[in-house]
C-alpha positions as CSV (number, residue, x, y, z in Angstrom):
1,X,109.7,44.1,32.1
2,X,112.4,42.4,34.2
3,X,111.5,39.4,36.5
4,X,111.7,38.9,39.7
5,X,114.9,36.8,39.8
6,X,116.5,39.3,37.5
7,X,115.5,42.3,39.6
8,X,117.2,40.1,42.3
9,X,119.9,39.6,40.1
10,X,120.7,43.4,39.9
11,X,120.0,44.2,43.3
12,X,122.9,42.0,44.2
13,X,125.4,43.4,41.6
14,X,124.4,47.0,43.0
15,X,126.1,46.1,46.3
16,X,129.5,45.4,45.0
17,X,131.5,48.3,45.2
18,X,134.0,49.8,42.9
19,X,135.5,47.9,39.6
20,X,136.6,45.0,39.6
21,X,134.0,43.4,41.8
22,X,131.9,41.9,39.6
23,X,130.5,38.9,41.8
24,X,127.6,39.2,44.3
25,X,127.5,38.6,48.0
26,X,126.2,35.0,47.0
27,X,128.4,33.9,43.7
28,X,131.5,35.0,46.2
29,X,130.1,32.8,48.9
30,X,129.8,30.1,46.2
31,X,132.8,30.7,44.8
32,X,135.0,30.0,48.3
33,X,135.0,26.6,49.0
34,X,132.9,25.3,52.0
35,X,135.1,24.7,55.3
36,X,135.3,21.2,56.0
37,X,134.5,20.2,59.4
38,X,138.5,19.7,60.7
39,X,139.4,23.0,59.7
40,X,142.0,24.7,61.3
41,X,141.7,27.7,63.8
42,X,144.0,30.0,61.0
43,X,141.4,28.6,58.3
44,X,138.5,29.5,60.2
45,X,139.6,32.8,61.1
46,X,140.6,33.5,57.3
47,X,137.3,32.2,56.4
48,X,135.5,34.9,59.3
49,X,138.5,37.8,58.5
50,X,137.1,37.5,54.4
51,X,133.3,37.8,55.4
52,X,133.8,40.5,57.3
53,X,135.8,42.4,54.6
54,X,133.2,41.2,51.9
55,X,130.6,42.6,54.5
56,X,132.1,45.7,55.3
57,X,132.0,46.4,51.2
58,X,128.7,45.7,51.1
59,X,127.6,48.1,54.0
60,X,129.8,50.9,52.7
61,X,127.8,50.5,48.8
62,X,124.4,50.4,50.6
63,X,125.4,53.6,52.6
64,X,126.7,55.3,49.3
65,X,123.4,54.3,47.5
66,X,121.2,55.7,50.1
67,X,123.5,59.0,51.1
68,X,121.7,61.8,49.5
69,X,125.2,63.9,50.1
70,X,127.3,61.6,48.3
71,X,124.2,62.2,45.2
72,X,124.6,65.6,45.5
73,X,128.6,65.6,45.0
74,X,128.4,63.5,42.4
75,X,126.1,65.5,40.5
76,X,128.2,68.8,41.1
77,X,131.3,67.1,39.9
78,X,129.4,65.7,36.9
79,X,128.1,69.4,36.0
80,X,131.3,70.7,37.1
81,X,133.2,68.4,34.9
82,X,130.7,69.1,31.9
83,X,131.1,73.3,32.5
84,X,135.0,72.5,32.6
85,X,134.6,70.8,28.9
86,X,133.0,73.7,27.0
87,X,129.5,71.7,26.8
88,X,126.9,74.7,27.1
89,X,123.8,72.3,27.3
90,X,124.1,72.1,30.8
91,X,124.1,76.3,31.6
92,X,121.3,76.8,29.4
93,X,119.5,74.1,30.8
94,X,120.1,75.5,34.2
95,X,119.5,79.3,32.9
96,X,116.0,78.0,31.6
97,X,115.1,76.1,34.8
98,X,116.2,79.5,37.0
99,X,113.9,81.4,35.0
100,X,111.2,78.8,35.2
101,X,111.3,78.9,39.0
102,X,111.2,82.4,38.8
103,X,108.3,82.6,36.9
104,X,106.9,80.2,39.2
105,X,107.2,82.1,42.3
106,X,106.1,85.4,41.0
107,X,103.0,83.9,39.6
108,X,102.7,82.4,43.5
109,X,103.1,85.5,44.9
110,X,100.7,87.7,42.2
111,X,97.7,85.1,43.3
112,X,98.9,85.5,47.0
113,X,98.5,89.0,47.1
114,X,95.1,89.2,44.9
């Protein structure tokens, strides 16, 4: 069992998007240094210019978390990929679940028309 502040931990790792992006939303805030009050206009718009970058990667991992679409391609390419490779797990996994399904709906249908 994970705690809280671990669970928190993860949730903010899940938003980072691709490799190399190892730090969360907050240790990158931490990490820039804090803009001192006579900052310059070019400092301050480098500062705004980064957050929204750092935002706009943020948003685009959230949206690819939640897209059931982008789940749905990655699992074809996965089974795809695995079909390519000669692994037969996958096809007879599949064949059994077809004929499970099957079986299922007949066995709807049989009652249905009793």
């Amino acid at each position: 069992m994970t705690t809280p502040a671990a669970d928190a931990s993860d949730a903010g790792r899940a938003s980072s998007s691709g490799p190399g992006h190892d730090e969360t939303p907050a240790e990158s805030a931490a990490s820039r240094p804090p803009l001192r009050p006579g900052a310059s206009i070019p400092e301050i718009e480098l500062d705004v210019a980064k957050t929204r970058e750092e935002f706009a990667r943020t948003l685009d991992a959230i949206e690819d978390k939640l897209s059931v679409p982008a789940h749905a391609r990655r699992l074809t390419a996965g089974v795809k990929r695995r079909l390519r490779d000669g692994d037969a797990k996958p096809v007879a996994a599949a064949a059994a679940g077809v004929v499970g399904v099957v079986a299922v709906v007949a066995g709807i249908v049989k009652s249905v028309r009793r």
